[in-house]
N, C-alpha and C positions, 0 to 999 in steps of 0.2 A: 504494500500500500504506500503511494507517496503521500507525505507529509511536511506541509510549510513550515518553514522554521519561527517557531514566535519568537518574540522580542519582549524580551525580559530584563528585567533593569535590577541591578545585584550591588551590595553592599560593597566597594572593591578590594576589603580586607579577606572577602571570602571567597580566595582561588583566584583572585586579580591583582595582587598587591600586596607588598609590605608593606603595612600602610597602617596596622593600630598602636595604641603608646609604647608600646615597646619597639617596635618595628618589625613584630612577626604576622605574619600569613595566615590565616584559619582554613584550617584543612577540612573538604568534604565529600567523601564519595560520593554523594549522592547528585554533587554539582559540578563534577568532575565527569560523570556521567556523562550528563544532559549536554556537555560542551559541543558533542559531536553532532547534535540536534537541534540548536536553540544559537539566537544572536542574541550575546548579554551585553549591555550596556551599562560601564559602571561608575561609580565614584567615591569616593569617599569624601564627604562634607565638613569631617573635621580639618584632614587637611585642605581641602576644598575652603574656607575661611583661615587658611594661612597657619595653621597648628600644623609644627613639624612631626618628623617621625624619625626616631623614637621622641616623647615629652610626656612631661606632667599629666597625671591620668588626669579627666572631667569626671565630674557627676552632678545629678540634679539634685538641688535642693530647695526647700521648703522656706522662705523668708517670713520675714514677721508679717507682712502683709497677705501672707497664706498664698504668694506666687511662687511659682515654678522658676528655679533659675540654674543654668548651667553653668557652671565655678571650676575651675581648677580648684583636683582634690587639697593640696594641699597649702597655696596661696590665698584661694579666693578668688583670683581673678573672674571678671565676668564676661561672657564670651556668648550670654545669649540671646544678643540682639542682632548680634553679626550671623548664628545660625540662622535667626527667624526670616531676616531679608534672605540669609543662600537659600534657604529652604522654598521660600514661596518662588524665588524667582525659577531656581533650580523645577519646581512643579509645573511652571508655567512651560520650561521648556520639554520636559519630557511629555507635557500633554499632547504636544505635536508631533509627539515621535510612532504614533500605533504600537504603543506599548499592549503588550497581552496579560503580562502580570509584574510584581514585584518580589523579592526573596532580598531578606535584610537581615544584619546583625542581629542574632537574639540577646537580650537585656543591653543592648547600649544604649545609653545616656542619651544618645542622637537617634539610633538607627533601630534599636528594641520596639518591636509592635506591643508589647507586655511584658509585665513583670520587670519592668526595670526598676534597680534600686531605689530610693528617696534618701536623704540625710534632713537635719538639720542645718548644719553648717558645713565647712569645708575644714580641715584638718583630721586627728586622728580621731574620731567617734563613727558608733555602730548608725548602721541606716534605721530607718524606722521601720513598721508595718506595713503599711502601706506602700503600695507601688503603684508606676504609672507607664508613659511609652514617652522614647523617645520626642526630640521636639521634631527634626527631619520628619520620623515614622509618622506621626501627626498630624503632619502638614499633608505627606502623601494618603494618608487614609481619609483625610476629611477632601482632598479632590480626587481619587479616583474612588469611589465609593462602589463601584461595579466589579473591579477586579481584583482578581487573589494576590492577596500580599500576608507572605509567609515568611519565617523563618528559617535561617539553616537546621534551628536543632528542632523544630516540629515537622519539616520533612523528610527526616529520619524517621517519621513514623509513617508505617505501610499507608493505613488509610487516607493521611490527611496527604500524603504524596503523590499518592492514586489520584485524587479527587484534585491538585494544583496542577498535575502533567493534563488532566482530562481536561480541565477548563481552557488551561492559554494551548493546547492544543485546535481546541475547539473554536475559539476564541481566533486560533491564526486560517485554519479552513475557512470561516467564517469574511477575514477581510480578504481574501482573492475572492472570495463572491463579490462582496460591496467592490472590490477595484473593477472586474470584470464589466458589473451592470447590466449584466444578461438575469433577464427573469426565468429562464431555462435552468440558469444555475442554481438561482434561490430554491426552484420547486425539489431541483437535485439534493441539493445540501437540506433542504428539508425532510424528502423519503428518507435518507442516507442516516440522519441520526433521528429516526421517529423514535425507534425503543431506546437509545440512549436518554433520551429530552423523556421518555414515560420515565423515566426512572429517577429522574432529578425532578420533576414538577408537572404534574397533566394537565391541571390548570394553564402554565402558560403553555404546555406543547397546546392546548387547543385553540389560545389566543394565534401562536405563532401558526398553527393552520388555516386559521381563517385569514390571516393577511395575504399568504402566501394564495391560497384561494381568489383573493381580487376581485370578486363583485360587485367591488365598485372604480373597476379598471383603473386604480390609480396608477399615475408615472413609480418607476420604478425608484428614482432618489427621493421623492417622498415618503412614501412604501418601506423603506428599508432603514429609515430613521427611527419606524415605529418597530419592525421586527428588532433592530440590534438594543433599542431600549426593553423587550420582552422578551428577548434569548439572553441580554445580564440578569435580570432579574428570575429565569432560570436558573442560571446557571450559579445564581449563590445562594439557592435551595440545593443541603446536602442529601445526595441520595442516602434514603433510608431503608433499610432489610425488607421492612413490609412492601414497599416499594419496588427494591430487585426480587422480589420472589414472586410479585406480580407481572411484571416483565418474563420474568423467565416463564411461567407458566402460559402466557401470551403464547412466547415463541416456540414452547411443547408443542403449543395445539396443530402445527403445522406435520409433526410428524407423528401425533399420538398412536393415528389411526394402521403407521407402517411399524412400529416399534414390537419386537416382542416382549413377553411380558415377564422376562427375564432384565432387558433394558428397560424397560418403565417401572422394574424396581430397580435396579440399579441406581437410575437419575434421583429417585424417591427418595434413595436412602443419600446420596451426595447433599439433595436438598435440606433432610434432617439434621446432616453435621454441620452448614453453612446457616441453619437456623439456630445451632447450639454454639454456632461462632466458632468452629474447628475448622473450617475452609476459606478462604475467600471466594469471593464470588465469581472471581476467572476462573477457577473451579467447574462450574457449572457452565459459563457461558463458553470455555474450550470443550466440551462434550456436544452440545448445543450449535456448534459452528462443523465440526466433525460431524455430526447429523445432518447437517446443512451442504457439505460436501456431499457425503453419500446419497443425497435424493437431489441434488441437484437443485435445490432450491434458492435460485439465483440473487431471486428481492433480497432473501436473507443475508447470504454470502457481502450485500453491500453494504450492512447494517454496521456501525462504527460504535456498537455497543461492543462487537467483539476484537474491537484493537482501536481502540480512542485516543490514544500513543503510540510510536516505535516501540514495538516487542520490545526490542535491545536497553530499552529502561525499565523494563518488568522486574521487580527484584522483591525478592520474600524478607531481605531485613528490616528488621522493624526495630526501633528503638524502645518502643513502647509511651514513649513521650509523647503528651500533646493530646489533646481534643479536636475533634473536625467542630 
């Protein structure tokens, strides 16, 4: 299956640079990976507002006025009004780049989507309770509010990895249709991921069917401003179990009737361990596509529920970190 490469915009401490306070590199297979499949775009924003490398660690803290401020750990120095302008302006210009998603430092000061530390003050004292996100991470989460902006260490976990490769995948098939501007295409990329998009939201798969449908012949650059506004908001509904066993049971009913009944308990019992959460559900949908082979069942075979990424990122590690 070809596959366009997304555009993903990445912390550049992580597998791009030496480039955090110490001057080391954050290592990650997981984005080491994807390099052979994906255009990353990166930066690092602390040095990006003139902080060398190696220096003085930052962190956020907490003033008497109950503001957020970014200080060198151990001076004070304050340094975060110079991130707030890089940050907005720095968003302004990735808005124009067709970015597909984000992957940022986890818990930095700048670049942490959560769980970043808080202090008090700046010198030797414990952080507080509380924590918050980066000021960068912020800035980007409050303008791009449609796409996946993740962490290196939560996608290290299976699920939540699965489900950021499935999106800015999807997400990149998606703009060679809007570049193209062929409505032949949309109707395509529509058939193409129907039981993917059942399984993330059928609510909006049925919004996104009826646009696609057109009965009210609109132009197609109108048209498609309303589709890619109701395939994000798909697309950041996480698939849930009840949900892939309903898909999967959709795509049985196509071979139920040729199956023996030695394979339709077979699949039965695969479905039991994937509901008790001992399988993943490529599990299920590689037996499923294998069926789909043997009868020849062509619609199926184009169906992008069963490889909604390069195989060659399918990987069973899992950290166990992290929440979808």
């Amino acid at each position: 299956m070809n596959f366009p490469r997304p555009n993903i915009f990445i912390s550049k401490c992580l597998e791009h640079g030496h480039c955090r306070y110490d001057g080391s590199q954050i290592t990650s297979p997981e984005i080491t990976r994807m390099m052979p499949y994906v255009n990353f775009v990166f930066a690092c924003p602390e040095m990006a507002i003139g902080l060398p490398s190696p220096r003085q660690a930052i962190r956020l803290i907490i003033n008497d006025n109950n503001e957020e401020r970014l200080v060198y750990s151990m001076t004070g120095e304050d340094v975060t009004e110079d991130m707030l302008s890089y940050s907005i302006s720095k968003a302004e210009e990735l808005a124009e780049m067709d970015l597909d998603g984000f992957i940022l430092k986890s818990r930095s000061p700048t670049c942490g989507i959560k769980e970043v530390k808080l202090y008090k003050t700046h010198g030797k004292t414990q952080s507080i309770s509380n924590k918050s996100r980066g000021l960068f991470a912020e800035t980007i989460i409050e303008k791009f509010p449609f796409l996946p902006i993740e962490d290196e260490g939560r996608i290290s976990n299976f699920n939540i990895r699965e489900n950021f490769l499935t999106n800015v995948f999807t997400k990149a098939k998606f703009r060679e249709v809007k570049k193209n501007g062929a409505m032949k295409d949309l109707v395509r990329f529509q058939s193409d991921n129907k039981y993917l998009f059942m399984a993330y939201n059928q609510t909006q798969l049925k919004s996104l069917g009826s646009l696609v449908a057109n009965h009210e012949k609109r132009r197609f650059g109108a048209l498609i401003k309303d589709y890619e506004y109701h395939l994000s908001l798909l697309l950041k509904t996480v698939p849930q179990q009840k949900r892939n066993v309903n898909v999967i049971m959709h795509i049985l009913g196509y071979f139920s009737k040729q199956l023996t009944a030695k394979e339709k308990a077979y699949f039965l019992d695969l479905l039991e361990q994937y509901n008790k959460q001992q399988i993943p559900v490529s599990a299920l949908t590689s037996v499923l596509k294998l069926w789909a082979v043997r009868f020849e069942t062509d619609y199926l075979l184009d169906q992008t529920i069963f490889e909604p990424y390069p195989v060659s990122l399918i990987t069973v590690s899992d950290s166990g970190k992290g929440r979808i």
